[in-house]
Each structure stands twice: as structure tokens, then as C-alpha cells.
N, C-alpha and C positions, 0 to 999 in steps of 0.2 A: 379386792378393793373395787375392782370396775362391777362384778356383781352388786354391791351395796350402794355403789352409785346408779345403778340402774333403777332396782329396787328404791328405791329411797325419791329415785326424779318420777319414778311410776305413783309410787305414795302421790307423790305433792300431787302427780297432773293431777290424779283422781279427784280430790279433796278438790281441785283447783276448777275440774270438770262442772262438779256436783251443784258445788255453791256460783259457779258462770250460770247453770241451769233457774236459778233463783234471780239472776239479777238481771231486771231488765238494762237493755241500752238504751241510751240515752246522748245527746249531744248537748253544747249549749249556744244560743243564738242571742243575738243582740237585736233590741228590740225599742222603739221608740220609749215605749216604759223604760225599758232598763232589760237587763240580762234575763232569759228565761230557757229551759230545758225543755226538750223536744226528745219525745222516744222514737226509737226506731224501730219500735213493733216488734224485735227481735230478741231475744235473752245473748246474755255473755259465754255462753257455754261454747259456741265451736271457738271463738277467739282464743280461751281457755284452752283446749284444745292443741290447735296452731301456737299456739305463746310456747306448751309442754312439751312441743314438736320443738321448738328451735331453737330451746332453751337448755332439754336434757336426752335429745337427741329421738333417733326414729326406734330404740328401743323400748326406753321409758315409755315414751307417746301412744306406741301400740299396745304394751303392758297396759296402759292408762285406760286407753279404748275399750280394750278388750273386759276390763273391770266393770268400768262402766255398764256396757251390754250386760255383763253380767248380772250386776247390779238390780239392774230395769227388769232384764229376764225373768229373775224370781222374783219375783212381786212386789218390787220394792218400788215406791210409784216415784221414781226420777224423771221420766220420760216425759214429755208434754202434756201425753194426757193420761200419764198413770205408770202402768208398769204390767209385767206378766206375760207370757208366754205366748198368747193372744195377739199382740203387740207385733209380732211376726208378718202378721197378716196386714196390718193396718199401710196406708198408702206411703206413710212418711216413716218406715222401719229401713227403707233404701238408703233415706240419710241418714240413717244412726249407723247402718253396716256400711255406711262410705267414712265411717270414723277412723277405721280401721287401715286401708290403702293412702287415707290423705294424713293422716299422723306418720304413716309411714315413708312416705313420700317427701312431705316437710323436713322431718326429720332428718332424710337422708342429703336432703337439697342444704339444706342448714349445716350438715358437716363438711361440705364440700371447700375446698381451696379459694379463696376472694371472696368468703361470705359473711364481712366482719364490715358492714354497715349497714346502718337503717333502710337503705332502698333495697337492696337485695333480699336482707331476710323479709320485705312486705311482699318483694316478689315470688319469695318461696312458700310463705304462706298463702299469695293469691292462688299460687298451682294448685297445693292443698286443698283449699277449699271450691275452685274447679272441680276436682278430683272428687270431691265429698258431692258436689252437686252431680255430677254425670253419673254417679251410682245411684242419686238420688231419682235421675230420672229415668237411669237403665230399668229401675223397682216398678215405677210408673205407667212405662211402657210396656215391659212384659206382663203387668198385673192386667192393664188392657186390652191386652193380645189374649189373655187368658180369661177376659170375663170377669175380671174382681173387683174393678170397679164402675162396672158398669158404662154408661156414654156420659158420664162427666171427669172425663178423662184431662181433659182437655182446660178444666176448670182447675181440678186438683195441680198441674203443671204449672199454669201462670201463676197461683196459689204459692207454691213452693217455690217457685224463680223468682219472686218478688223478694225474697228474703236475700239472695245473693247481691245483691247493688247495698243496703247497709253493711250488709257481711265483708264487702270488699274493704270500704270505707276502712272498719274495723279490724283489717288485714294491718291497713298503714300503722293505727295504733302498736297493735301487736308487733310490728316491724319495730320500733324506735322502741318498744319497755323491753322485747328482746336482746337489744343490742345493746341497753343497758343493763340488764340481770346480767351479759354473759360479760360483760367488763366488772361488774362488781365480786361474780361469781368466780372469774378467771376459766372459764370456759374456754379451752381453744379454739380458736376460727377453723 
């Protein structure tokens, strides 16, 4: 039974992954007109992600990951800006293999003992997505050292770190629908 539960929380995150990858964020703001939406330059995909982490644990979430990559790997264009094996090489392949440690991670923070309210799980998904950016920029750095992206190294980093302050924001979200999927869900704390 706990296999099929895995399996099955691995399904959704994927599906759950694919289609975050499709949708951008977005906020809404009040405005002397009236109410208007602002993006966040970012898609829904790591929330996606983090949600799958702390929702059906650091099993599923890494199954989920790990699909994913898969996914993009064989040519399947999920990724930002396509798909393929190629995709290895490119500056921001740091943050899709930080899906892997911060799904896991999540995950595991999300099962722990006292983690059965909305500020906690946003705090577990902030670690997470720390986690996702510091491999983001372990990739960055070493590709640097190595010559692969040349002297705009430095450009590519600010580039990628700008996405982590909506991301966080988006943590919060992911905190408060987490803690309500795992009470509708009956998910234990």
C-alpha cells in the first residue's frame, strides 16, 4: 500500500511539475483603477515542486524530480528553453539537478514531528528552495572555473538569483494549500 501511495504522489507531482512549468505567476494588486495582476517573471513549476515535497513526502517528490529530468533529457522540450541531452551543458541545468536534493529535503522536513502548520511547511519549502538555488549556483560557479560560460558569469548569477525573492514569496503560498491538501488529504504531520 505505502508503494502505491508513493507511486501515485510521484504521478500527481509529475503532472503537477509539467503543467507549474506552463503557468506563469502571477500576483494581484490594487490599483486606483481597480484590481489588476502583476507577473512575477517566474512560472509555477518549482512551487509545484515544493507543494509535491510536502504534500506526499520526500519519496514521491524525488520520484517526481527525477521523471521530470527525465522527461526534458530525452527530448521532450519541458524545460525553459526546450529539452535534450544538450540541456546538460546549459547554465541553468544546476537548477533543474537542485530538483532532486531540495524535493528531498522538503520532503523530509515536511515529515518531521510539529510540522502541521502553514508557517512551518513555508519554512520547509524555503530550505528547499535554498537548496535548489545553491546547486543552482554550485553549476554556475564550477562552469566558470571551467570556462563554459565565459566572463559573464557574473551576469548569468544575478540573472538566476533574481528569481529566488518571487520564489520565496511562493513558498508562503505553497505553505498554507499544503496544509490544507494534508488535512483534506489526512496526511499525517
Amino acid at each position: 500500500m505505502r508503494a502505491l501511495a508513493t507511486w501515485s504522489g510521484a504521478i500527481a507531482g509529475l503532472l503537477l511539475i509539467l503543467v507549474g512549468g506552463l503557468v506563469p505567476a502571477a500576483f494581484p494588486v490594487h490599483e486606483a483603477a481597480g484590481w489588476a495582476v502583476r507577473p512575477l517573471g517566474i512560472t509555477l513549476q518549482v512551487p509545484a515542486l515544493l507543494l509535491t515535497a510536502l504534500v506526499c513526502g520526500p519519496r514521491s517528490a524525488t520520484l517526481a524530480a527525477v521523471a521530470y529530468l527525465s522527461v526534458g533529457l530525452f527530448q521532450l522540450p519541458v524545460f525553459h528553453e526546450g529539452g535534450g541531452v544538450g540541456y546538460l551543458l546549459d547554465p541553468g541545468f544546476g537548477y533543474l539537478a537542485g530538483f532532486l536534493p531540495s524535493a528531498w529535503i522538503t520532503g523530509k522536513l515536511a515529515r518531521q514531528p510539529g510540522m502541521d502548520d502553514p508557517l512551518t511547511l513555508a519554512g520547509a519549502a524555503a530550505i528547499g528552495l535554498v537548496v535548489l538555488h545553491l546547486c543552482g549556483l554550485a553549476n554556475l560557479l564550477l562552469g566558470s572555473l571551467a570556462g563554459r560560460w565565459g566572463g559573464d558569469t557574473l551576469t548569468l548569477v544575478v540573472g538566476y538569483s533574481l528569481a529566488l525573492l518571487p520564489q520565496l514569496l511562493l513558498c508562503c503560498a505553497a505553505g498554507v494549500l499544503a496544509w490544507l491538501l494534508r488535512r483534506l488529504l489526512l496526511v499525517p504531520s
